[in-house]
C-alpha positions, 0 to 999 in steps of 0.5 A: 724756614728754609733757606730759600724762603729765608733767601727770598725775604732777605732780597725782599727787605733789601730791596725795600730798603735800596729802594727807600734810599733811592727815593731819599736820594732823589728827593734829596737830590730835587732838595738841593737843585732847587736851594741851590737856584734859590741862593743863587738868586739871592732868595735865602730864606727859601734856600735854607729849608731846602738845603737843611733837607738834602744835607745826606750821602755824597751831596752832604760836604757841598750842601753844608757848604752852600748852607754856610754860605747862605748863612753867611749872606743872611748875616751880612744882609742883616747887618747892613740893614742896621740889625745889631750884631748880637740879635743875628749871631745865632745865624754866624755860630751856624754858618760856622758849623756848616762849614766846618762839616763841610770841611770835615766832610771832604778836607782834600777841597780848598773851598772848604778851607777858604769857607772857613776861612771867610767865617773867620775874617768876618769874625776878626772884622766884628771884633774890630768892630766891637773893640776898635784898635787901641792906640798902643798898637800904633807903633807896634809892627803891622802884624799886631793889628790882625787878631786871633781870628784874622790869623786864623783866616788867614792860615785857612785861606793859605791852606785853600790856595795849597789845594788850589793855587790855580783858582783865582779867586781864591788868591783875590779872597786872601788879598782882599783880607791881607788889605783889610788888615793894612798888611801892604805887601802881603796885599800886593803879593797876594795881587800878583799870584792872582794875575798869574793865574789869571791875568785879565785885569777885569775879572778881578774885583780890584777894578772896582776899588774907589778910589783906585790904587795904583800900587795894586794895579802895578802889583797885577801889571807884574804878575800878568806880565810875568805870566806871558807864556805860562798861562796855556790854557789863555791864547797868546793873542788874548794875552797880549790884548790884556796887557793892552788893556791894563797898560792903557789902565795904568796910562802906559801908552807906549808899553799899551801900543806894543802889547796891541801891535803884537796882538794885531800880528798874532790873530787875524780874528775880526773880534779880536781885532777890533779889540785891539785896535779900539785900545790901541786908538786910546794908546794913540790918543795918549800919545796925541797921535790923533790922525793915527788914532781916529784911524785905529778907532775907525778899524775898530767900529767895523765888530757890532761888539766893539762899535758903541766904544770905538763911536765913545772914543772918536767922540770924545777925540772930536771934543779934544781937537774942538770938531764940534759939529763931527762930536755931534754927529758922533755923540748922536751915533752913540745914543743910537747904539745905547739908548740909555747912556746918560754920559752919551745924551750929557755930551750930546746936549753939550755938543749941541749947546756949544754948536749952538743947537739950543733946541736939540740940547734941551731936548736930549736933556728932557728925554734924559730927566724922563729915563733917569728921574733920579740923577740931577745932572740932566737937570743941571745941565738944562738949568745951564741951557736955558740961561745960556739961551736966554730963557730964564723963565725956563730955567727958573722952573727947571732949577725948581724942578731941581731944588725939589728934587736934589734939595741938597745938591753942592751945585744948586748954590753956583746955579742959583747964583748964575740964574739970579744975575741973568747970565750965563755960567 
């Protein structure tokens, strides 16, 4: 064979070949944006296959690492719908391969660790779970109740955070595991390096612990303030307007109306501004500085955004002072701008019961029963209408309605109680 025939079907095959992998590619490629939207939604049953199918090339680290994350959720729905924790281990064992693939794949990337370290929180969580803590541990200094795999996650996790010190949720993850293992101060360090990087207190999962701890609180509350000036990628304005917000959280007034005011002198952009005003009336009211409040309210209720909260709060001022028939008019205006709050059609029935509008009241409150079929307390409320109208026939068949509904409501004793004397509550 001659060189060139020779030359020639050897870029033939190469090409075959390029053009094979190309195809594996892109159909690789499809594989893994479509498991990717499928996890997203929650859907993992659909995102598996996809994402088992395009696990090739440079998508392999993320995809396994997306596929241990599906994994993962897979076991936690499955456990919190009661299944024992032996039946869904196999899906545990192979989360823990996903990410250590991933890990071994790419081991310059902080979520790699930190998804590795998550396995291993849940692990030390199931072995808690399976063996409780014994009691001879009690007295012991507070490390000794964090097992192997917990020390485990918690090294991966501080590996994460070494590659990437700047990425808060990352700092929230740690922080949440050092609380789950009753390490305190670990937890409220672990807090504040996540208000340094970023300090907007509502973009952290801690707002949402019930009840709330104000010792995490005050622990973000350092770390935000300490970050004024370097974080430069936050504006100075909305950095201010933050600090507001976590004072008026931690009922700080006066420390909640200086941030406020300095952000009012920093920003002349509407938004912005009303942002700062609407916290600043609440820091006002706290102050029981109401004329300089309803003022500040008012400023704050000219941005379409910031309307339906400024209304909230001059409402809810209006009660304070005892303006009822304002607080009416306020609470109907709030209704308007958010048809489906029940707290807004609650205080509206009872503005008007208090005005003596029994009518309106039970109006507001049937329409509230028919949007919210399974909260009890427009029912309660109606139940306290009619007795206090006078029409205890209605409110006998309102507190029937109840009783079928809410069987097992602590209220229904006081109620029933109110409606057999004939009296008002």
């Amino acid at each position: 064979m001659s060189s060139r025939r020779f030359l020639f079907w050897a870029l033939c095959v190469l090409s075959i070949v390029f053009a094979a992998r190309a195809v594996y590619g892109l159909v690789a490629g499809l594989s893994y944006s479509e498991g990717r939207r499928n996890a997203r939604l929650g859907r993992y049953e659909q995102a598996l296959p996809l994402l088992d199918r395009s696990a090739v090339g440079e998508l392999s680290a993320e995809v396994r690492w997306l596929a241990g994350e599906v994994r993962l959720g897979q076991w936690q729905r499955r456990i919190e719908a009661g299944e024992a924790p032996e039946d869904v281990a196999p899906l545990l064992a192979e989360a823990f391969v996903d990410a250590s693939a991933a890990l071994a794949s790419s081991p310059a990337s902080g979520w790699y660790w930190m998804a590795l370290g998550k396995l291993y929180h849940q692990a030390e969580r199931l072995s808690i779970h399976r063996q409780g803590v014994p009691l001879t541990l009690l007295a012991e200094d507070r490390w000794a109740f964090v097992g192997h795999p917990g020390r485990v996650a918690i090294g991966l996790m501080r590996i994460a955070l070494e590659r990437e010190p700047n990425w808060y949720p990352f700092h929230d993850q740690l922080a949440y595991v050092y609380y789950d293992y009753r390490l305190r101060p670990e937890t409220l360090e672990a807090v504040y390096a996540s208000a340094l990087a970023l300090p907007v207190y509502e973009l952290h999962p801690y707002r949402s612990l019930r009840p709330p701890d104000l010792e995490i609180l005050d622990a973000f509350a350092r770390g935000a303030h300490d970050s004024l000036g370097r974080a430069p990628w936050m504006r100075p304005v909305r950095h201010r307007i933050a600090l507001g917000r976590i004072e008026v959280r931690r009922e700080n007034w006066e420390a909640a109306e200086e941030q406020l005011r300095q952000a009012l002198e920093l920003d002349g952009v509407p938004l912005n501004v009303a942002e700062a005003h609407y916290y600043l009336g609440l820091s006002l009211v706290g102050q029981e500085r109401y004329d300089e409040a309803r003022v500040a309210l008012i400023e704050a209720e000219k941005q379409a955004p910031m309307k339906p909260p400024a209304v909230f709060a001059q409402a809810d001022l209006a009660e304070r002072l005892d303006q009822w028939d304002l607080a009416l008019d306020l609470w109907a205006e709030v209704k308007r701008l958010e048809p489906h709050r029940l707290d807004a059609s609650l205080r509206l029935a009872e503005a008007a019961r208090v005005t003596g509008n029994h009518e309106r009241a039970a109006h507001n409150l049937r329409e509230a029963i028919r949007k919210h079929p399974e909260r009890y307390e427009p029912l309660v409320s109606l139940v306290r209408v009619f007795i206090d109208q006078g029409e205890l026939g209605k409110a006998r068949a309102a507190f029937a309605d109840l009783d079928r509904r809410h069987p097992d409501l602590a209220a229904t004793a006081a109620l029933r109680r109110d409606l057999e004397a004939g009296r008002r509550p």
